[in-house]
PDB file of N, CA, C and O in Angstrom:
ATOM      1  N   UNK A   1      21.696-112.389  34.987  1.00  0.00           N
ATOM      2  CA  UNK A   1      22.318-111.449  34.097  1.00  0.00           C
ATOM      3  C   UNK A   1      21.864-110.034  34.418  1.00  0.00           C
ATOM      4  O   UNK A   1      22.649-109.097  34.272  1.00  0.00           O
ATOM      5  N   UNK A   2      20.527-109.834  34.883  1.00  0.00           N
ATOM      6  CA  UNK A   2      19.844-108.389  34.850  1.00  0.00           C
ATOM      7  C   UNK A   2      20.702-108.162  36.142  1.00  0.00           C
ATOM      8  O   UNK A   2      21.141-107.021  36.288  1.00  0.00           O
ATOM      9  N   UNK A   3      21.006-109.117  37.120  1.00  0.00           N
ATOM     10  CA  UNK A   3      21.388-108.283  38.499  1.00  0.00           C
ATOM     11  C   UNK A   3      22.986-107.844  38.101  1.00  0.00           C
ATOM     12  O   UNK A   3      23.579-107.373  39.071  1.00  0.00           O
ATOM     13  N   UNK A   4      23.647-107.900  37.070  1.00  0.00           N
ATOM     14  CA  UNK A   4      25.155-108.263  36.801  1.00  0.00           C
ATOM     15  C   UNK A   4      25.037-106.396  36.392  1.00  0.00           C
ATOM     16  O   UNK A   4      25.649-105.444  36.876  1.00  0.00           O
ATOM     17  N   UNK A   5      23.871-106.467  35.201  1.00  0.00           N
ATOM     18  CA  UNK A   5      24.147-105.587  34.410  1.00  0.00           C
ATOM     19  C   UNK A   5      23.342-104.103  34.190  1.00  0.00           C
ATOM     20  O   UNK A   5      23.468-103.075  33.524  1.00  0.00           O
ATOM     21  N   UNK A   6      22.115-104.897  35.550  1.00  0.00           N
ATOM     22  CA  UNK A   6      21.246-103.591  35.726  1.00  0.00           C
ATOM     23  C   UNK A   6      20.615-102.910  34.034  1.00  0.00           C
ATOM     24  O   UNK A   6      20.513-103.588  33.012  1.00  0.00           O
ATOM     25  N   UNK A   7      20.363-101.825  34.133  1.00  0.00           N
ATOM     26  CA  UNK A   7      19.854-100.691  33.107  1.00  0.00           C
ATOM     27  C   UNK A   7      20.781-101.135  32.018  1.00  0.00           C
ATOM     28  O   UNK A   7      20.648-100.441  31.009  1.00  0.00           O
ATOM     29  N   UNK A   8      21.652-102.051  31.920  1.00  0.00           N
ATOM     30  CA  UNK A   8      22.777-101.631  30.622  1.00  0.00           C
ATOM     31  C   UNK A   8      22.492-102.739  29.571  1.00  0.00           C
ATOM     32  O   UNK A   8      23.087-102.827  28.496  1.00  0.00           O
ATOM     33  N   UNK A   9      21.340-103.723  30.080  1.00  0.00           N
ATOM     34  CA  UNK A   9      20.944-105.147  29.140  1.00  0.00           C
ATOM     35  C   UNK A   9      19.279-104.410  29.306  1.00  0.00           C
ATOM     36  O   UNK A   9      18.666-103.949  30.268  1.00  0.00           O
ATOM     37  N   UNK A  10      18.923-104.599  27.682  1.00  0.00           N
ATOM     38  CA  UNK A  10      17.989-103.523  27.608  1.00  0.00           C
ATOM     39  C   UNK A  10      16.580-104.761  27.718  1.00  0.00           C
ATOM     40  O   UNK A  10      16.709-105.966  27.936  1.00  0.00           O
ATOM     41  N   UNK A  11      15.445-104.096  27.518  1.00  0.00           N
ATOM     42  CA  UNK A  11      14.260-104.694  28.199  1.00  0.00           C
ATOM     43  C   UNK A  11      13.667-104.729  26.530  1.00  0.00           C
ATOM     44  O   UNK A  11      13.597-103.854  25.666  1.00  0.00           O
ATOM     45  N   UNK A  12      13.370-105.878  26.551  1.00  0.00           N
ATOM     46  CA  UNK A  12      12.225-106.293  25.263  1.00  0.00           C
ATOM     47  C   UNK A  12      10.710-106.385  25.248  1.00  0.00           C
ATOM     48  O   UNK A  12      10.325-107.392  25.843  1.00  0.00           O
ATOM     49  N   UNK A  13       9.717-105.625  24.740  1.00  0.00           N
ATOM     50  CA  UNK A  13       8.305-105.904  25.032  1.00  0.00           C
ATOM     51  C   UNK A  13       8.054-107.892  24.113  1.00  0.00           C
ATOM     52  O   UNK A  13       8.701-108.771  23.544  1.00  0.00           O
ATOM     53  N   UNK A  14       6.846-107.598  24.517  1.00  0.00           N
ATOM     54  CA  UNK A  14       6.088-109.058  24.015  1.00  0.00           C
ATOM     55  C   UNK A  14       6.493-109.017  22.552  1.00  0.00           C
ATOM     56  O   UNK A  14       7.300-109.790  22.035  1.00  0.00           O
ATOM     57  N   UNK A  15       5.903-108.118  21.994  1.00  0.00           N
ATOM     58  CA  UNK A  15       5.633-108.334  20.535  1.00  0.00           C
ATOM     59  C   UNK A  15       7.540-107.962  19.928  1.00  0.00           C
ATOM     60  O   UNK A  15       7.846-108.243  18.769  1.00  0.00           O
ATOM     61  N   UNK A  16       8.381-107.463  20.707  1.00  0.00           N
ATOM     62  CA  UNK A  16       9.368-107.188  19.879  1.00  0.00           C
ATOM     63  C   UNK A  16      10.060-108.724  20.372  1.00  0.00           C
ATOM     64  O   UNK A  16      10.803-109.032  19.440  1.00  0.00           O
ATOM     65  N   UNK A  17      10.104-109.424  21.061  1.00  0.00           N
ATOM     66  CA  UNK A  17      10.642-110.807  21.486  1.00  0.00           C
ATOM     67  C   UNK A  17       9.691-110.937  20.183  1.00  0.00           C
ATOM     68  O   UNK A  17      10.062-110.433  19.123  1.00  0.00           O
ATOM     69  N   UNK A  18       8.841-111.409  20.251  1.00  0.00           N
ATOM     70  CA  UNK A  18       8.008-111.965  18.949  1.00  0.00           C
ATOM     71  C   UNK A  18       8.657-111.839  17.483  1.00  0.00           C
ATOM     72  O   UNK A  18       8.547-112.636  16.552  1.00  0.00           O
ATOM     73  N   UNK A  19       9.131-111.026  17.514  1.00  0.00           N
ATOM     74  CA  UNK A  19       9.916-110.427  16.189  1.00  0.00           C
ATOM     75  C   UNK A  19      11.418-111.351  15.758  1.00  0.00           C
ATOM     76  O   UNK A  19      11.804-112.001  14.786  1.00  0.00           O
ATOM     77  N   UNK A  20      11.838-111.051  16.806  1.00  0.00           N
ATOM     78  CA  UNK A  20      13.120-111.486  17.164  1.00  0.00           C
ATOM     79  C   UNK A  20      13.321-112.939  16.732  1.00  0.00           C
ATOM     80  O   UNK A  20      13.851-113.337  15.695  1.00  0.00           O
ATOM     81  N   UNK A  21      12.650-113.847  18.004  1.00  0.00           N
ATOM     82  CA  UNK A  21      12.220-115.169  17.768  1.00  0.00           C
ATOM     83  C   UNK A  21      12.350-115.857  16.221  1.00  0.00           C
ATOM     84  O   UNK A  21      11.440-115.951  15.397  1.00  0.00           O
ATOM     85  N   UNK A  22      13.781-116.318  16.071  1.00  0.00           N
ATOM     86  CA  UNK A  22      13.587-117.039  14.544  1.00  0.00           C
ATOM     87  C   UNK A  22      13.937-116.469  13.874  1.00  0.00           C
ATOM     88  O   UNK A  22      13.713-117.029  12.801  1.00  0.00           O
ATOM     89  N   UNK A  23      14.871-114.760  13.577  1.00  0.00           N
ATOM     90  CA  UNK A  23      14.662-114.057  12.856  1.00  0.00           C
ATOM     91  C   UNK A  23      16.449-114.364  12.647  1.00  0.00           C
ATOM     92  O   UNK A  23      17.012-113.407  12.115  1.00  0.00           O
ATOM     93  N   UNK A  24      17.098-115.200  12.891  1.00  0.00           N
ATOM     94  CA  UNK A  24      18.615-115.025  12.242  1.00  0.00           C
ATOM     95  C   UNK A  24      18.968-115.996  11.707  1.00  0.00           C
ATOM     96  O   UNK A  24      18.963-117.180  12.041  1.00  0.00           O
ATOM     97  N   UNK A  25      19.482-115.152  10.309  1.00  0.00           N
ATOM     98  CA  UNK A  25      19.482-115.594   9.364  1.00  0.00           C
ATOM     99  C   UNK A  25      21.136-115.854   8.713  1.00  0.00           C
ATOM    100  O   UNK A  25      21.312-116.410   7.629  1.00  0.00           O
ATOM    101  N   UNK A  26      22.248-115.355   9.566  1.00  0.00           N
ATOM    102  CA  UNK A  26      23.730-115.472   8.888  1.00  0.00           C
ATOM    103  C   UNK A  26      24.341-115.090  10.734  1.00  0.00           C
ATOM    104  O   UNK A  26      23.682-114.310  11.422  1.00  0.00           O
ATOM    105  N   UNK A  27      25.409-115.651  11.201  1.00  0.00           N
ATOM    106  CA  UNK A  27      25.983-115.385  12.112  1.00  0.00           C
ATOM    107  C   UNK A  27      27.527-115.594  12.169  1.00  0.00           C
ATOM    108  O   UNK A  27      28.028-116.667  12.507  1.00  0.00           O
ATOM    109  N   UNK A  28      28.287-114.426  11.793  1.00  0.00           N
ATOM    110  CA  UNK A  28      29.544-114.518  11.930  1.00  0.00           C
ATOM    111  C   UNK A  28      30.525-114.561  12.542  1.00  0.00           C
ATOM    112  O   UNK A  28      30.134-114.390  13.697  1.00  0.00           O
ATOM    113  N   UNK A  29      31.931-114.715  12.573  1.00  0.00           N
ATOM    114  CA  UNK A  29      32.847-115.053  13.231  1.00  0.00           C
ATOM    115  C   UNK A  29      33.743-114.306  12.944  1.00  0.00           C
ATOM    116  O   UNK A  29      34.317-114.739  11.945  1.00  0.00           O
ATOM    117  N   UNK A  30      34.306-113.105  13.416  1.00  0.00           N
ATOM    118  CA  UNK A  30      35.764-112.613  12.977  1.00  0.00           C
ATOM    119  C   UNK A  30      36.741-113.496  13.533  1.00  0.00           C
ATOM    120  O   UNK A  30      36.781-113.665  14.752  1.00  0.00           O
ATOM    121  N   UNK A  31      37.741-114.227  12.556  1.00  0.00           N
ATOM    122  CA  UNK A  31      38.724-115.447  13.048  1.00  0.00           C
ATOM    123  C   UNK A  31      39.872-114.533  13.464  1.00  0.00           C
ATOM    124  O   UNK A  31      40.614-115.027  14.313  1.00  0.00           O
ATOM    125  N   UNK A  32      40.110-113.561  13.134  1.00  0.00           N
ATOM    126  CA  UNK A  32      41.537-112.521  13.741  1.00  0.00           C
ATOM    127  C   UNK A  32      41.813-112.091  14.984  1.00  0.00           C
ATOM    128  O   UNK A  32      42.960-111.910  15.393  1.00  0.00           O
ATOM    129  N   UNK A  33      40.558-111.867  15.786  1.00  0.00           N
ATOM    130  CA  UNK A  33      40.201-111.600  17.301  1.00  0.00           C
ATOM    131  C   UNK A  33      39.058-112.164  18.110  1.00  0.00           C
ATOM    132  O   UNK A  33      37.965-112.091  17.548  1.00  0.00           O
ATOM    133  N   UNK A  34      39.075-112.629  19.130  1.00  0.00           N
ATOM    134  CA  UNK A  34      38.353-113.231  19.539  1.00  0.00           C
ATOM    135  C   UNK A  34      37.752-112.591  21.047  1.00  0.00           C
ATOM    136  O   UNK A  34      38.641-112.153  21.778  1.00  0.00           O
ATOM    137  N   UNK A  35      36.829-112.529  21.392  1.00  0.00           N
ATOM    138  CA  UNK A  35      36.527-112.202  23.012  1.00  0.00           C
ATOM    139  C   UNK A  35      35.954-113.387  24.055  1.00  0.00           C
ATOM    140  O   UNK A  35      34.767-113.629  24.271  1.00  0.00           O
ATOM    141  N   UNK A  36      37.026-114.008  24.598  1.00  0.00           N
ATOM    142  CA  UNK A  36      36.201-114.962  25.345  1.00  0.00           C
ATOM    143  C   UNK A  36      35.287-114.813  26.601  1.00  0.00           C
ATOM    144  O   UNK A  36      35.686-113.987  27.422  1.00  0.00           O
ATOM    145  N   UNK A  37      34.343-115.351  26.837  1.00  0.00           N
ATOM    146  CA  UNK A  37      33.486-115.329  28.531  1.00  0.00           C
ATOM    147  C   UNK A  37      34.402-115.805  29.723  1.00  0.00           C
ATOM    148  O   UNK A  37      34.870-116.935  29.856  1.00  0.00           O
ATOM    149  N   UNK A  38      34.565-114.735  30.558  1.00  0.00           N
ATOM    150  CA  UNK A  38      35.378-115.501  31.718  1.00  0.00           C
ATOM    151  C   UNK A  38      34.258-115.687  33.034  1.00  0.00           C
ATOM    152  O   UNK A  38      33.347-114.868  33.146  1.00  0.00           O
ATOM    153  N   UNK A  39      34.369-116.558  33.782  1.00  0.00           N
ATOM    154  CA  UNK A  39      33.225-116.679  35.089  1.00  0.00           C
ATOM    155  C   UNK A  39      34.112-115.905  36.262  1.00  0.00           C
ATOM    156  O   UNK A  39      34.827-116.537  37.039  1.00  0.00           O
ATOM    157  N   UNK A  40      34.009-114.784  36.286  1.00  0.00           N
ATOM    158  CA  UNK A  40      34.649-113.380  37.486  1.00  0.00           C
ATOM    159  C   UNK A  40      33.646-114.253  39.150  1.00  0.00           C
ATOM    160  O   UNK A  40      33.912-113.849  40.282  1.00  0.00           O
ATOM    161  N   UNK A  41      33.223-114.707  39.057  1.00  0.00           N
ATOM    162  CA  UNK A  41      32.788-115.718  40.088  1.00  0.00           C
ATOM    163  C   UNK A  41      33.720-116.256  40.868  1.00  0.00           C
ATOM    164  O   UNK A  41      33.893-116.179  42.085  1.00  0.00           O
ATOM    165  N   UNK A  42      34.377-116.882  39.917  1.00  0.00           N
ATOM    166  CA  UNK A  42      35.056-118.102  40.755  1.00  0.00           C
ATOM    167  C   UNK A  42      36.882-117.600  40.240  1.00  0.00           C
ATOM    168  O   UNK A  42      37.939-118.042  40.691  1.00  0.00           O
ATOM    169  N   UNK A  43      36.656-116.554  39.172  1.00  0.00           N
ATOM    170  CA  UNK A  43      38.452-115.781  39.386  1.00  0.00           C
ATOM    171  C   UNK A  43      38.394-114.639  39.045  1.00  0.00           C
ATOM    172  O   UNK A  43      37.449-114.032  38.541  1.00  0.00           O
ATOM    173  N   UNK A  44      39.488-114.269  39.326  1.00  0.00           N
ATOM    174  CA  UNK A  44      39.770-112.884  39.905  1.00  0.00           C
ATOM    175  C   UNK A  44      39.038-111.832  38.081  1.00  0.00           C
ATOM    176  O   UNK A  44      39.068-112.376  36.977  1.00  0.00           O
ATOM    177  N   UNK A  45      38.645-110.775  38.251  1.00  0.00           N
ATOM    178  CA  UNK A  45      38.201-110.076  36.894  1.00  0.00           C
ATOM    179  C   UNK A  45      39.859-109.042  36.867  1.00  0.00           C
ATOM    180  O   UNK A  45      40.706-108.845  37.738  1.00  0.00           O
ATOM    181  N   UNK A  46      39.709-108.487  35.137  1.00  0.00           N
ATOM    182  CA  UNK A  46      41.015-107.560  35.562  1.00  0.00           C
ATOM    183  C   UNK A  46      40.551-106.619  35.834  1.00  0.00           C
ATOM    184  O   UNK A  46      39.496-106.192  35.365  1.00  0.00           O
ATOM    185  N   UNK A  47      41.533-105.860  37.004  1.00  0.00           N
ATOM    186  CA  UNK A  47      41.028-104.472  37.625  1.00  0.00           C
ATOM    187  C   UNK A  47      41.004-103.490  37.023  1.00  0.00           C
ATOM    188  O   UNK A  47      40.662-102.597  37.799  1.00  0.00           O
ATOM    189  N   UNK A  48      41.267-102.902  35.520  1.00  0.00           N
ATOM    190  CA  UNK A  48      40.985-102.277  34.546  1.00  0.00           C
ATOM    191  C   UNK A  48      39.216-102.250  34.534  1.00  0.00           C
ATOM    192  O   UNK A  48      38.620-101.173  34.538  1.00  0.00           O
ATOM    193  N   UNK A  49      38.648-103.284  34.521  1.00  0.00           N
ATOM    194  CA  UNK A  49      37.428-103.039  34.108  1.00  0.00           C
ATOM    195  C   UNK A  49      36.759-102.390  34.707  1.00  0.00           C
ATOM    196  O   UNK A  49      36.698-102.532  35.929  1.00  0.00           O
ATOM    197  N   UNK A  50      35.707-101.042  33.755  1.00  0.00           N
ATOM    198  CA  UNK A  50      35.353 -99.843  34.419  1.00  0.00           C
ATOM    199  C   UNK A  50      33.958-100.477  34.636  1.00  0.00           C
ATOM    200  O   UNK A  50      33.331 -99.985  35.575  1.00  0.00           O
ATOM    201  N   UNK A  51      33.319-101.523  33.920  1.00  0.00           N
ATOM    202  CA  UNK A  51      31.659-101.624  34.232  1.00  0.00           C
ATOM    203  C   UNK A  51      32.014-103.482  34.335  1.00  0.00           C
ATOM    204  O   UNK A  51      32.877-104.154  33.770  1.00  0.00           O
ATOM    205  N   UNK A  52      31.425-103.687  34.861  1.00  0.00           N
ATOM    206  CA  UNK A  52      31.072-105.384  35.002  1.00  0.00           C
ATOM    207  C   UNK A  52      31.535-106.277  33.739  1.00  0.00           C
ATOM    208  O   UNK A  52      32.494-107.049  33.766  1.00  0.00           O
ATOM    209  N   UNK A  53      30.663-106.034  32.584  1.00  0.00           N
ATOM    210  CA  UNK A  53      30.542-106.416  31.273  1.00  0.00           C
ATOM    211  C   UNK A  53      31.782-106.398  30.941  1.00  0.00           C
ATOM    212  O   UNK A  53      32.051-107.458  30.375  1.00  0.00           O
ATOM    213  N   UNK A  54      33.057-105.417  31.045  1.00  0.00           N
ATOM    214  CA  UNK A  54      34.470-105.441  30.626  1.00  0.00           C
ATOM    215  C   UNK A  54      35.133-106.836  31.093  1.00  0.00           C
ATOM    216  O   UNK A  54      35.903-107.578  30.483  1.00  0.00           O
ATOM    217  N   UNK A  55      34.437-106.967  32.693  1.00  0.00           N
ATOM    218  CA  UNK A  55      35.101-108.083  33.349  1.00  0.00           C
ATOM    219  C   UNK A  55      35.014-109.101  32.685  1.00  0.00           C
ATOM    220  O   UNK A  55      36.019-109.711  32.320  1.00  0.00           O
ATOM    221  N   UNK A  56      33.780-109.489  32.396  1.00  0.00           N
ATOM    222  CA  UNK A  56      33.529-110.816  31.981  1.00  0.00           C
ATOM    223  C   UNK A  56      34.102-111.215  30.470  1.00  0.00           C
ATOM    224  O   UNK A  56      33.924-112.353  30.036  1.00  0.00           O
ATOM    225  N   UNK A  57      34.861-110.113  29.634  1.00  0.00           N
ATOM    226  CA  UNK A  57      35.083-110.386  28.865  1.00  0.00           C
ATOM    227  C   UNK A  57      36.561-110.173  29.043  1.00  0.00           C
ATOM    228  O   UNK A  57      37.038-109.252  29.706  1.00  0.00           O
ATOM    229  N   UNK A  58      37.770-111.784  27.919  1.00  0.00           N
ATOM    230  CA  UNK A  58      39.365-111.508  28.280  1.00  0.00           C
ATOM    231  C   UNK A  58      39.505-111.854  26.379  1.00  0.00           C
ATOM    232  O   UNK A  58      38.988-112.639  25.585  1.00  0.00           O
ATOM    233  N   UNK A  59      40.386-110.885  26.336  1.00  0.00           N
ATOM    234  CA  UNK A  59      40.663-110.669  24.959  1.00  0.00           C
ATOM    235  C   UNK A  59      42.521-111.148  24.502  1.00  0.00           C
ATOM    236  O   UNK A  59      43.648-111.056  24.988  1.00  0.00           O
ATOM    237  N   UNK A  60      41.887-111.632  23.371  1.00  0.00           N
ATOM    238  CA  UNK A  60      43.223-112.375  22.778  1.00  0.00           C
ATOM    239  C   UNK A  60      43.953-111.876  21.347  1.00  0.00           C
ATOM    240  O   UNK A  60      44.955-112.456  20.930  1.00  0.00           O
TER     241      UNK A  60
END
């Protein structure tokens, strides 16, 4: 993931992973729109996308 996204997936120290770890508590779903994961690997990404992260995501 870090080589995909470089500087743009941010860096966590020890103690803030520590924090994190266990800490969610409600996780929602907007049912109206959805963003799915596409694998730009193995097909084509759309050529619109200005940074990587656009690629991997196809919207419905």
């Amino acid at each position: 993931m870090r080589s995909i996204l470089g500087n743009q997936l941010p860096r966590f120290s020890r103690k803030e992973k520590s924090l994190l770890i266990g800490s969610l508590d409600f996780f929602g779903i907007n049912n109206y729109g959805a963003l799915y994961a596409k694998d730009c690997y193995l097909s084509a990404c759309p050529p619109e996308a200005a940074r990587p992260i656009k690629g991997f995501v196809e919207t419905t």
